[in-house]
C-alpha positions as a LaTeX table, in Angstrom:
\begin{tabular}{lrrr}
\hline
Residue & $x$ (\AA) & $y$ (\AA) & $z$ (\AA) \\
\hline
Unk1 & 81.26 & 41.68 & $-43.49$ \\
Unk2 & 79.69 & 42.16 & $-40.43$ \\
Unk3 & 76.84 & 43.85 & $-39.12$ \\
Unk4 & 74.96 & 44.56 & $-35.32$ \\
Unk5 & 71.46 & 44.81 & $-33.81$ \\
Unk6 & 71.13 & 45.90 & $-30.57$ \\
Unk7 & 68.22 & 44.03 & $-28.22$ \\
Unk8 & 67.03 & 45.06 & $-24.59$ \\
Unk9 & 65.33 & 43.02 & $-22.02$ \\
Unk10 & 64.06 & 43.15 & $-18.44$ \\
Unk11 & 64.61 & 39.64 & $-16.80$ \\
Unk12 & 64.54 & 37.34 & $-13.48$ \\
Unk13 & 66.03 & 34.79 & $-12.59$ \\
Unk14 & 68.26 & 32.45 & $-10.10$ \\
Unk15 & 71.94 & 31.27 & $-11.07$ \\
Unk16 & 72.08 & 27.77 & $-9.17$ \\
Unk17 & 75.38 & 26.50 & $-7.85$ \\
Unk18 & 77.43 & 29.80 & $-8.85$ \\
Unk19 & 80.16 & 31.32 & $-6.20$ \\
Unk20 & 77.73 & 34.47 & $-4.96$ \\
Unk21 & 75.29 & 33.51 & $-2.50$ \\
Unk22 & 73.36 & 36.59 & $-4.23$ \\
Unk23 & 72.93 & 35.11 & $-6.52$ \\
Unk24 & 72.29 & 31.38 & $-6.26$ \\
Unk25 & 69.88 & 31.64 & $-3.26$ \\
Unk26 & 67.74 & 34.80 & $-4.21$ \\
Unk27 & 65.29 & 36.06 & $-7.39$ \\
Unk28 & 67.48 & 39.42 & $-8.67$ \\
Unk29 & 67.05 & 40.76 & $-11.76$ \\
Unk30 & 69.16 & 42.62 & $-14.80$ \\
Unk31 & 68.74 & 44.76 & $-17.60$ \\
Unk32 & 70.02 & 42.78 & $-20.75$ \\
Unk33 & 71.32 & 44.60 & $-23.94$ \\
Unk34 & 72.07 & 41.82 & $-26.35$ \\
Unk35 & 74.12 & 42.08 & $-29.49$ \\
Unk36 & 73.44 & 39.68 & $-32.64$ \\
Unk37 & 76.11 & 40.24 & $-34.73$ \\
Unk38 & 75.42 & 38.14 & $-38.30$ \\
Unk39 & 78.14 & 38.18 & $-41.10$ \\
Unk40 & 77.59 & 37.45 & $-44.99$ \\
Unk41 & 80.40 & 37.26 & $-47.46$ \\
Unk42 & 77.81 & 38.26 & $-49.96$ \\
Unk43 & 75.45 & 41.31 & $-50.11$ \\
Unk44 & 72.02 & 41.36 & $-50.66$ \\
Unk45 & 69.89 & 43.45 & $-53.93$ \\
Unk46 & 69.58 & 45.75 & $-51.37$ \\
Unk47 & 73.44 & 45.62 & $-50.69$ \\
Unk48 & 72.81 & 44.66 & $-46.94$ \\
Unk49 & 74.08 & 41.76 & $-45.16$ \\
Unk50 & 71.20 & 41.26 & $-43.68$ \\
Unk51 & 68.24 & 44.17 & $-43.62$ \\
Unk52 & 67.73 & 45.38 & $-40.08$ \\
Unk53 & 63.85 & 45.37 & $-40.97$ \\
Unk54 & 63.87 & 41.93 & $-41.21$ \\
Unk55 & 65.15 & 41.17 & $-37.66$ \\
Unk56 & 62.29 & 42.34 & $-36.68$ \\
Unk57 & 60.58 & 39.83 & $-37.08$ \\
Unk58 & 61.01 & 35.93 & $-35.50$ \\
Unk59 & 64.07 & 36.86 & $-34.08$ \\
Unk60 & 63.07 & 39.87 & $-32.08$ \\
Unk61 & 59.40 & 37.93 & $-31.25$ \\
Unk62 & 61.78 & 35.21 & $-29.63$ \\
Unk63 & 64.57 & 37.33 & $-27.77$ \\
Unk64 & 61.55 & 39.00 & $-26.19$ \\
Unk65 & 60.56 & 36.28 & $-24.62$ \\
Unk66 & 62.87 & 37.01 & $-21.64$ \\
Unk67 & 61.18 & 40.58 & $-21.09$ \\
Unk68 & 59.49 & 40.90 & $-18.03$ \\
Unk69 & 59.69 & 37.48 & $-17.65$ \\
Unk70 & 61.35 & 35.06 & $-14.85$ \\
Unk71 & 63.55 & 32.08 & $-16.13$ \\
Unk72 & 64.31 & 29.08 & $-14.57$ \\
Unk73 & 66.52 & 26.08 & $-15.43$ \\
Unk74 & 64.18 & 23.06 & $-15.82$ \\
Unk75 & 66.41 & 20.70 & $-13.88$ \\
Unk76 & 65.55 & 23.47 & $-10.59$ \\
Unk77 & 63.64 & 22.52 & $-7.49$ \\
Unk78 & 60.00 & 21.19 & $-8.70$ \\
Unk79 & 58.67 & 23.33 & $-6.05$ \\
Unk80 & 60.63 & 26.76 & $-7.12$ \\
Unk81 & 59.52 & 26.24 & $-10.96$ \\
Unk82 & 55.64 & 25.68 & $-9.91$ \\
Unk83 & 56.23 & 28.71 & $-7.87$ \\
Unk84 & 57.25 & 30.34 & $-10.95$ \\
Unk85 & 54.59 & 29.06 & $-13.21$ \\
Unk86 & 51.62 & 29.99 & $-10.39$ \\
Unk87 & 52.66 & 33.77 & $-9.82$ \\
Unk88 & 54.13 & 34.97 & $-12.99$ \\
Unk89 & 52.22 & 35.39 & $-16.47$ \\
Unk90 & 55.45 & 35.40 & $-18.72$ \\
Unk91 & 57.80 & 32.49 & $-18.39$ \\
Unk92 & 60.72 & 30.27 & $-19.85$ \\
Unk93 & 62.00 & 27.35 & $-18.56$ \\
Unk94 & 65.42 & 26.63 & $-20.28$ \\
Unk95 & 67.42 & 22.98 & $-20.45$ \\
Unk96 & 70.79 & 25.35 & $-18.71$ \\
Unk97 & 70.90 & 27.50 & $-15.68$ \\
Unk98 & 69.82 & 31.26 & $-16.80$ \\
Unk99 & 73.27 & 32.62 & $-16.13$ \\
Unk100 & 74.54 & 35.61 & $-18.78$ \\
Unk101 & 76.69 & 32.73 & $-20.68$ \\
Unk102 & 74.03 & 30.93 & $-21.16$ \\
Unk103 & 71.66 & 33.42 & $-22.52$ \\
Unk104 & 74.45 & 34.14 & $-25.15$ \\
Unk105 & 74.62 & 30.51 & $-26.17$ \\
Unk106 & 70.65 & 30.08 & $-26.07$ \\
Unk107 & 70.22 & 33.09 & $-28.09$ \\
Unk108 & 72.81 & 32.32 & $-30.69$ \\
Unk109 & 71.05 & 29.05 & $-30.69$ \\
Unk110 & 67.73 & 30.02 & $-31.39$ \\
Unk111 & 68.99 & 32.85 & $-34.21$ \\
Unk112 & 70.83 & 30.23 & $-35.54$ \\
Unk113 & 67.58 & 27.78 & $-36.21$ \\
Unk114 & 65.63 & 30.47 & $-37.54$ \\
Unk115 & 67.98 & 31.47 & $-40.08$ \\
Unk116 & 68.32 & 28.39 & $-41.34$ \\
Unk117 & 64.85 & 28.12 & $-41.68$ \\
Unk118 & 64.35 & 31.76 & $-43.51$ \\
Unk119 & 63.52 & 31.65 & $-46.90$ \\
Unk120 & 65.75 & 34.64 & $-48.22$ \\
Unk121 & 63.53 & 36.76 & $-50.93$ \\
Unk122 & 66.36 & 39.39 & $-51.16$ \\
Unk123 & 69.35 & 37.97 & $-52.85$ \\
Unk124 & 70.73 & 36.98 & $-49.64$ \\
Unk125 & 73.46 & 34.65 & $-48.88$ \\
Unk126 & 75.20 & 32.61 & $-46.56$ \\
Unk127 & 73.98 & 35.27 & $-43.72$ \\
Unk128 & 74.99 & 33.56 & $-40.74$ \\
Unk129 & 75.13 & 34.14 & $-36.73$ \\
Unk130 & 78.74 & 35.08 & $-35.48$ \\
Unk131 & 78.85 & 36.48 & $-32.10$ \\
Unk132 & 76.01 & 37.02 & $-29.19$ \\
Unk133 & 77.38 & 39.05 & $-26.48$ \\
Unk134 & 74.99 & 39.28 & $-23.66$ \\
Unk135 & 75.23 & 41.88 & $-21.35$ \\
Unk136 & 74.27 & 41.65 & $-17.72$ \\
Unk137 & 75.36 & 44.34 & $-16.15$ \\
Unk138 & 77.03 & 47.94 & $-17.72$ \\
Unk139 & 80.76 & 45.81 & $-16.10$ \\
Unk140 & 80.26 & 42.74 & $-17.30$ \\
Unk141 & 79.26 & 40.64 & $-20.34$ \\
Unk142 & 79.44 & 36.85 & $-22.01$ \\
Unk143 & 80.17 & 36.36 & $-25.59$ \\
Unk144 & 78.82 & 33.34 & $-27.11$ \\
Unk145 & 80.88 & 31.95 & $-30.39$ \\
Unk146 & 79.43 & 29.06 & $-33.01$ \\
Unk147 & 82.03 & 26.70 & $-31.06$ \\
Unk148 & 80.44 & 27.57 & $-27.71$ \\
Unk149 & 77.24 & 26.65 & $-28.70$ \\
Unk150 & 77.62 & 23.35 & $-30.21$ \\
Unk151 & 80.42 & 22.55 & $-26.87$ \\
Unk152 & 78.34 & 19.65 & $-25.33$ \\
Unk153 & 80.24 & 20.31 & $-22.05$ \\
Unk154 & 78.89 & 23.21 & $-21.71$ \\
Unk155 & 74.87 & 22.10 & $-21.99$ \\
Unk156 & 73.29 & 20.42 & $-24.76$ \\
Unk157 & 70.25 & 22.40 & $-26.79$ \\
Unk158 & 67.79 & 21.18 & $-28.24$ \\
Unk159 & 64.81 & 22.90 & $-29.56$ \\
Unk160 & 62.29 & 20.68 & $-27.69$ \\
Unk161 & 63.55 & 21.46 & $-24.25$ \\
Unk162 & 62.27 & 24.90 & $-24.35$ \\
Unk163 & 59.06 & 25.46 & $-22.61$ \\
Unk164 & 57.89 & 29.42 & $-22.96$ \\
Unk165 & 54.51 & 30.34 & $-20.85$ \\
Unk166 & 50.82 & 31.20 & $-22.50$ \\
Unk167 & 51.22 & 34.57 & $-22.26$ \\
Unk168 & 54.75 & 34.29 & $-23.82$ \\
Unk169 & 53.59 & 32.59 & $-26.59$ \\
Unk170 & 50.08 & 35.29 & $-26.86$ \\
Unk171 & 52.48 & 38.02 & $-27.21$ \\
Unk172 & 54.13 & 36.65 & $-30.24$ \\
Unk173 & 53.41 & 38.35 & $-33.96$ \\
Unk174 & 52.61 & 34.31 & $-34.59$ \\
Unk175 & 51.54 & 32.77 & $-31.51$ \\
Unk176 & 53.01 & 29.11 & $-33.15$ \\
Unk177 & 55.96 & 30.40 & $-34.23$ \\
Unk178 & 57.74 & 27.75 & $-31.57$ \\
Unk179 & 55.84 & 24.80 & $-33.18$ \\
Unk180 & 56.89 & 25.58 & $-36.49$ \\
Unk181 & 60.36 & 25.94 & $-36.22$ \\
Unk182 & 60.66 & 22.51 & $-33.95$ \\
Unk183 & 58.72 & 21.33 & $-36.73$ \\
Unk184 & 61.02 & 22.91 & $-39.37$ \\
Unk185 & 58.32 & 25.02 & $-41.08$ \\
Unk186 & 59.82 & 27.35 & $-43.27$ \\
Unk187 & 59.85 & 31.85 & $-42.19$ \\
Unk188 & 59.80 & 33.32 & $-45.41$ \\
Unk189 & 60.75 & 36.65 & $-45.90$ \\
Unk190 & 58.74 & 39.39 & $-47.77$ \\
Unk191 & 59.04 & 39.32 & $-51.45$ \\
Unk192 & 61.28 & 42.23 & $-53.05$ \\
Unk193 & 60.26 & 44.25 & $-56.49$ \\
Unk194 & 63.86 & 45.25 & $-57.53$ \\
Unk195 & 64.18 & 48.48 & $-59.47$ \\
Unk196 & 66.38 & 49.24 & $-61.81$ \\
Unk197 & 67.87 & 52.90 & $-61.80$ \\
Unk198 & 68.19 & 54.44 & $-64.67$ \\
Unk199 & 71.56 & 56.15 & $-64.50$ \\
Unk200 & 72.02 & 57.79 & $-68.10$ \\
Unk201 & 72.25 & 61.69 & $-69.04$ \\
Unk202 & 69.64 & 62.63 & $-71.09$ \\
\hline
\end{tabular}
């Protein structure tokens, strides 16, 4: 089974080398709506793939990092990514170019980890991520598959070559939530009391 959360994002950026001079030569911006679709073959206690409560949580605190933020790819002109780092608060420098199909494939990526890191308190099982479709525009999307983002032709990621800004990292529920998962510190989930309902006729 298969289930979808819906995220929204305001973002910068510059797509390097690509065919419209648009967009390779100017800062333009886009509204994101990303969907995280995870799949299960299992239900949880709460008979939930995946409670939506819970994405709420790491996941959402990370995918946020793009709002109102300007990315760059780290391999960009030194003096375009200082520019970026002197005269905007919220930053992320990413190891690809910040074009939609790669924000599906980072995003995935970054679900991915923390999932595997989750300590499931809810009777949850093999919850994984299936699909990220990232859309740019209200035309036109990218949908990022497992296969996609292990594909080493299309960019190798690696948790380390993430850089996110201060202020990034400030507005996070756990400002070292980064550090721990490159670290591979557990997210643990809140504990569940399960009731029991009592279905018998009196």
């Amino acid at each position: 089974m298969r289930i979808r959360k819906l995220f929204k994002f305001e973002n910068a950026h510059i797509v390097r080398n690509c065919s419209s001079t648009r967009c390779k030569y100017s800062i333009h911006g886009h509204s994101y709506q990303i969907e995280l679709i995870l799949q299960a073959n299992r239900l949880d206690h709460g008979q939930m793939v995946y409670d939506f409560g819970l994405l709420k949580g790491a996941i959402k605190d990370i995918i946020d990092s793009f709002d109102h933020a300007i990315c760059f790819w780290n391999q960009d002109n030194p003096d375009y990514i200082s520019a970026c780092k002197q005269f905007s608060q919220r930053w992320v420098s990413l190891p690809v170019s910040p074009s939609a199909e790669q924000f599906s494939r980072v995003i995935f990526f970054w679900a991915r980890e923390i999932l595997k890191q989750t300590q499931m308190q809810n009777g949850e099982a093999d919850v994984e991520v299936y699909s990220v479709i990232a859309h740019e525009t209200a035309t036109g999307y990218a949908q990022c598959f497992a296969e996609d983002v292990d594909n080493a032709h299309m960019g190798a990621l690696k948790l380390s070559d993430f850089e996110f800004s201060e202020q990034v990292k400030a507005e996070w529920t756990d400002p070292l939530m980064y550090d721990k998962l490159i670290n591979g510190e557990r997210f643990v989930n809140p504990q569940v009391d399960l009731q029991v309902i009592d279905n018998q006729n009196d």
